[in-house]
C-alpha positions in Angstrom: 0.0 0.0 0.0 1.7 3.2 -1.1 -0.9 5.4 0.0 -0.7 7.7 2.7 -2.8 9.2 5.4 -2.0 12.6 6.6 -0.9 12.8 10.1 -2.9 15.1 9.9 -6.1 13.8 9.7 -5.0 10.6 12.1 -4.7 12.9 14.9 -7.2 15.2 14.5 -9.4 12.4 14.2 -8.3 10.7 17.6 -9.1 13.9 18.9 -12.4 14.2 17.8 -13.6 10.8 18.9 -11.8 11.2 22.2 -14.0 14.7 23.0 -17.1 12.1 21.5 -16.7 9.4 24.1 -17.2 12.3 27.0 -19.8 13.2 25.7 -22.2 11.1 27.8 -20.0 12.3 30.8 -20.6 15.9 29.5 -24.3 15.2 29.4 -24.5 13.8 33.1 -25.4 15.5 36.1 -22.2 14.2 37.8 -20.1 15.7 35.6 -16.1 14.8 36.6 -13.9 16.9 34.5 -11.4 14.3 35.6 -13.1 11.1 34.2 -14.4 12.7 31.4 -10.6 13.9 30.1 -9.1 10.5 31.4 -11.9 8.8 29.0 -11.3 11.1 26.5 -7.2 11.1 26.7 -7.7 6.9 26.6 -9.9 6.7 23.5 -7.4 9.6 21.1 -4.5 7.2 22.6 -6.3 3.9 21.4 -7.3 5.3 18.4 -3.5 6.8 16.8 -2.5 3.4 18.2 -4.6 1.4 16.0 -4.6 4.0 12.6 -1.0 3.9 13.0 -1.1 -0.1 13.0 -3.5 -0.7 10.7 -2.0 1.3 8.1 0.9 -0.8 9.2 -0.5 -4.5 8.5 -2.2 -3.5 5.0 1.2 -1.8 3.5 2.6 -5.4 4.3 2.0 -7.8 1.3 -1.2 -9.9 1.1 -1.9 -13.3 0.8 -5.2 -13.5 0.0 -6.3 -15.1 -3.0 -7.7 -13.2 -5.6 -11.5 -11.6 -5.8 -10.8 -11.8 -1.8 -11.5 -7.9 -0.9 -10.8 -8.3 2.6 -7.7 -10.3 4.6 -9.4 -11.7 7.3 -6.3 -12.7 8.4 -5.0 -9.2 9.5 -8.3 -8.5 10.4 -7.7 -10.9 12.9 -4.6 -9.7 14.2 -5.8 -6.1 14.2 -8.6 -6.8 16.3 -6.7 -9.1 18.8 -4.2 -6.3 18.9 -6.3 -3.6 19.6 -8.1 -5.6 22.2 -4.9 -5.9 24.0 -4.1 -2.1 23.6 -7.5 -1.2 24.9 -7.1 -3.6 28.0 -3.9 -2.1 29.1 -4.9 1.8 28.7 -8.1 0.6 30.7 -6.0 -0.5 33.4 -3.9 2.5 33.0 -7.7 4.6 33.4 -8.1 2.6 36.4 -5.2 3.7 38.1 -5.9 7.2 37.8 -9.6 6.7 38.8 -9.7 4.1 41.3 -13.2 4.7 42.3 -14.5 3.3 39.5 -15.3 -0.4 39.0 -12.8 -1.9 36.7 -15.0 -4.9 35.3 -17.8 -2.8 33.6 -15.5 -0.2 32.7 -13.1 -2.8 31.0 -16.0 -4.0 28.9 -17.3 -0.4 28.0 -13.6 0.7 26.2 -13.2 -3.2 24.8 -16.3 -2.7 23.4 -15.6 1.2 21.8 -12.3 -0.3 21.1 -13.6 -3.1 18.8 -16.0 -0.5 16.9 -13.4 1.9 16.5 -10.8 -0.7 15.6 -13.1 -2.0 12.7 -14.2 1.2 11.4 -9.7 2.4 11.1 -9.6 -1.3 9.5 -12.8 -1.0 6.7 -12.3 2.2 6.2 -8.5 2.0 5.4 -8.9 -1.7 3.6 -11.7 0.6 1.3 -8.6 3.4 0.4 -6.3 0.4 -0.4 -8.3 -1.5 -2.7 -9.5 1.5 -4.2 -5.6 2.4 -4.6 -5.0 -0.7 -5.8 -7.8 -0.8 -8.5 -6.7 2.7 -9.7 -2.9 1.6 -10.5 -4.0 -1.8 -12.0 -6.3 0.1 -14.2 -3.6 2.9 -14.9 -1.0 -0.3 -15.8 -3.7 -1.5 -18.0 -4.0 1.8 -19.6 -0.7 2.2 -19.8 0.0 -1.5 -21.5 -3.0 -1.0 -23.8 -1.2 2.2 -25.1 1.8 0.7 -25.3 0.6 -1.6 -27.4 -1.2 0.1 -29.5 1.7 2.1 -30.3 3.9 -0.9 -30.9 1.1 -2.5 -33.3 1.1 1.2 -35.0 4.4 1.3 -35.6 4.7 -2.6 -37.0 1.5 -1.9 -39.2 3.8 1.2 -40.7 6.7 -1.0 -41.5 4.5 -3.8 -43.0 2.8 -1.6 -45.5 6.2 0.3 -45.6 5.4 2.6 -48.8 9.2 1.9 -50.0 8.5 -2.2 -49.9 5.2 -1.6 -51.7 7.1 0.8 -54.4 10.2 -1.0 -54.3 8.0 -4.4 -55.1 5.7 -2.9 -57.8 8.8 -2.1 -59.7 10.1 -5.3 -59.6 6.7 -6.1 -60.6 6.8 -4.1 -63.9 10.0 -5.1 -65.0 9.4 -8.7 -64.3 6.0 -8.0 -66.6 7.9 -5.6 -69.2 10.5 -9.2 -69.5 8.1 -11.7 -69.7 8.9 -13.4 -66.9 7.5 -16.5 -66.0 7.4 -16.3 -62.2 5.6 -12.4 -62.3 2.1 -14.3 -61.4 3.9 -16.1 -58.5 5.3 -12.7 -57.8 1.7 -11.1 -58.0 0.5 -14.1 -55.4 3.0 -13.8 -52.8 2.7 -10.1 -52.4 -0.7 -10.5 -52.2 -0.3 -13.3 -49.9 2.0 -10.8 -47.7 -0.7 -8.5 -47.3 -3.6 -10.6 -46.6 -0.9 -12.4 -43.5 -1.0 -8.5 -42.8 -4.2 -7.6 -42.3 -5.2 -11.8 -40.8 -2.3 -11.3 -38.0 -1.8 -8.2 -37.2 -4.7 -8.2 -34.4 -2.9 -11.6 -32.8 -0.6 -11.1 -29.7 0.5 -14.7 -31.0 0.9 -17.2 -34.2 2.8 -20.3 -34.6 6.0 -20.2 -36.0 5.2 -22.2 -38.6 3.0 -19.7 -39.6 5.5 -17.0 -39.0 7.5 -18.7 -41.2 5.0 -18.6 -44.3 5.0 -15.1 -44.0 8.4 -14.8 -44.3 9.1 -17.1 -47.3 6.8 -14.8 -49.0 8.5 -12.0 -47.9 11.8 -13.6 -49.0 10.5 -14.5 -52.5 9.6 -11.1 -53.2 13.2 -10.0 -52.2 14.7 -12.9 -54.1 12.8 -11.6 -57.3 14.4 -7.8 -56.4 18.2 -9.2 -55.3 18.4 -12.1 -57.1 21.5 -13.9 -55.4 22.3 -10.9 -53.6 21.4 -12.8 -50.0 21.0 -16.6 -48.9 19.1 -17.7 -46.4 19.5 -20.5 -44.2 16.4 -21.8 -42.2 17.7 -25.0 -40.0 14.5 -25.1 -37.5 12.9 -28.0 -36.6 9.6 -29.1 -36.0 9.1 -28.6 -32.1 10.2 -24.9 -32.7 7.8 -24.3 -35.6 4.7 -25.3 -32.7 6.0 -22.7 -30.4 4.5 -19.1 -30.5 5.9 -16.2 -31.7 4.5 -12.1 -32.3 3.4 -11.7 -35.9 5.9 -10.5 -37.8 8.7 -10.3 -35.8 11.1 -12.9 -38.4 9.8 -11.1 -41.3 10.7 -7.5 -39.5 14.2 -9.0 -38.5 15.2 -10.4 -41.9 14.0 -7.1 -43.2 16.3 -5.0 -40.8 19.1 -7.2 -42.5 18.5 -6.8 -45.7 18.0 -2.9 -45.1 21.3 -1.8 -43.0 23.6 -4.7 -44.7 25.3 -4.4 -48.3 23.0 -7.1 -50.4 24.6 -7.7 -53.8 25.8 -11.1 -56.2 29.6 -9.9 -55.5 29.0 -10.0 -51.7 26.1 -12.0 -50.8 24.6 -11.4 -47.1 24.2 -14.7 -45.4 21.2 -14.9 -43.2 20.9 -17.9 -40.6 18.0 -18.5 -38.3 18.0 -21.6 -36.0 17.7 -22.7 -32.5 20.1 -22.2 -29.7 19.7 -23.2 -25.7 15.7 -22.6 -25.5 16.5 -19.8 -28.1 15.5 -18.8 -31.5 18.5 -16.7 -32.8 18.2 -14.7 -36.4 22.3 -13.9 -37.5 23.5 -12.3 -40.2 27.5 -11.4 -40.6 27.7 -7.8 -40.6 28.5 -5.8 -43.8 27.0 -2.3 -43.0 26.3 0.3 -46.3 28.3 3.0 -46.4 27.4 5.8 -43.2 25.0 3.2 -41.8 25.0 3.3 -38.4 24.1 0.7 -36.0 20.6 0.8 -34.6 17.7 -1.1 -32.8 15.4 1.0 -34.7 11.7 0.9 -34.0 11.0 -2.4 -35.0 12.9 -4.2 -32.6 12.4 -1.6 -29.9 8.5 -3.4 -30.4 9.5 -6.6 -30.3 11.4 -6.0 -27.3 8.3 -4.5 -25.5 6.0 -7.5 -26.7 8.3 -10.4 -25.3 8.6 -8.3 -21.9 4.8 -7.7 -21.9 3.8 -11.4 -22.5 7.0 -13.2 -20.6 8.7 -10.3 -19.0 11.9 -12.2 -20.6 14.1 -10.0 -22.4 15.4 -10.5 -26.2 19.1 -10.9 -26.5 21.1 -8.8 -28.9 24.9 -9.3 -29.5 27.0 -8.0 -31.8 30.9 -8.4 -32.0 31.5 -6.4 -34.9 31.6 -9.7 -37.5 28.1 -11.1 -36.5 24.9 -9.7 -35.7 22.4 -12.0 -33.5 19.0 -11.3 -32.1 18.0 -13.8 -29.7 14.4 -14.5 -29.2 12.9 -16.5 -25.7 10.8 -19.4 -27.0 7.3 -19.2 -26.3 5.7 -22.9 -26.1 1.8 -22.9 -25.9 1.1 -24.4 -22.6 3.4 -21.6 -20.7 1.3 -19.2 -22.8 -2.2 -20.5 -21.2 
């Protein structure tokens, strides 16, 4: 419980329910200014005992089970605890006013003990939950913007305008040569955009289906660089079953093909397999000219969606030669 109660308001409070509980004695024709500011000095002490250790227990972290609005088990505590409290400044009232019998007067401040004891408790178990509801909804709001802004972002680089124009000239000269496979090119990118506009509302898809999206992806970039890059796909069939964000291969074979010189004199070689509960995309680095290295966007979103549905984090290394991203598996039954 980070919330706070102004000091403030817990003694001014005390105070106000000690002058209360004279009231009677204020009221009576044998008014004893004595009693009724012993009664009065017991009942503020009691109650900035108990706001003080109430708001104690509930900041400590809770067991109960979820839906449970209430911890019976501090209540519990709280009211054992204030039952003692109550008993000893009772005692304390009895040695200042001796007169007075100690049995009925023990029960009278147990009693306005356990009243005022469970009205601190509800009333400060109310402020917590209502604290707690507030920042769950706020991290909610906060995750729902997030990712929002992450699937924003993606969408942009999946329609990327320079892919779309960059393909439909392939397209035309590919048409203006005669070439045979122009139909299969005219399929796949239409295949492309239809995985686009099926999976871009999924948190998850198999990799198996990740990986039809990228072959088509990768046969529209064969029919633009010909030789210029070779990819090397050596996963196996327990990986394909395991989950992955849409996309995310396809974005990271893109980011290769975008920073890295792609050409027939220099082809980029482009790995993706499985590593130690890992499924790493590497590519040797051969920058363009004045590119510098950068996560860019796109991975700065994949990043946010594995810490947002494992709270794992994806590994990048890069020693100058080799560039590897590093993605946590995600198997299906860990996801439910």
């Amino acid at each position: 419980m980070n919330f706070k109660i102004s000091n403030t308001i817990i003694w001014s409070s005390s105070i106000v329910l000690g002058v209360l509980s004279s009231v009677p004695q204020l009221a009576s024709h044998q008014f004893n200014l004595l009693e009724a500011a012993v009664n009065a000095g017991i009942t503020a002490a009691f109650a900035v005992t108990m706001w003080y250790f109430n708001i104690y227990m509930l900041s400590r972290k809770s067991n109960k089970t979820q839906g449970q609005q209430i911890s019976y088990r501090k209540l519990l505590k709280s009211l054992l605890f204030g039952l003692a409290v109550m008993l000893a400044l009772a005692y304390i009232q009895q040695l200042i006013l001796s007169h007075i019998e100690f049995g009925p007067t023990m029960l009278m401040v147990e009693v306005r003990g356990i009243l005022i004891n469970l009205v601190f408790y509800m009333f400060l178990n109310l402020l917590q939950q209502n604290y707690e509801n507030q920042h769950v909804n706020m991290e909610l709001e906060r995750f729902r913007n997030d990712n929002l802004s992450a699937q924003y972002d993606l969408l942009k680089q999946q329609v990327n305008p320079h892919f779309l124009f960059n393909s439909l000239n392939t397209l035309k000269a590919m048409v203006e040569s005669n070439d045979e496979q122009s139909v299969d090119f005219i399929l796949k990118l239409a295949n492309f955009y239809r995985y686009t506009l099926e999976s871009r509302k999924l948190d998850l898809i198999h990799v198996r289906e990740e990986m039809d999206i990228l072959n088509a992806y990768l046969f529209l970039q064969k029919a633009r660089f010909d030789d210029g890059f070779i990819f090397t796909n050596k996963l196996d069939d327990e990986v394909l079953e395991t989950l992955i964000p849409p996309f995310t291969l396809q974005l990271l074979v893109e980011n290769c093909l975008k920073h890295n010189i792609v050409s027939l004199h220099r082809p980029l070689n482009i790995s993706i397999y499985r590593e130690a509960g890992m499924l790493v995309v590497e590519n040797q680095i051969q920058l363009k000219n004045n590119e510098e290295s950068s996560l860019g966007v796109g991975l700065k979103n994949i990043e946010l969606k594995y810490s947002h549905l494992l709270d794992r984090k994806v590994e990048i290394l890069d020693d100058q030669q080799l560039f590897q991203i590093k993605l946590p598996l995600i198997y299906e039954h860990h996801h439910h």
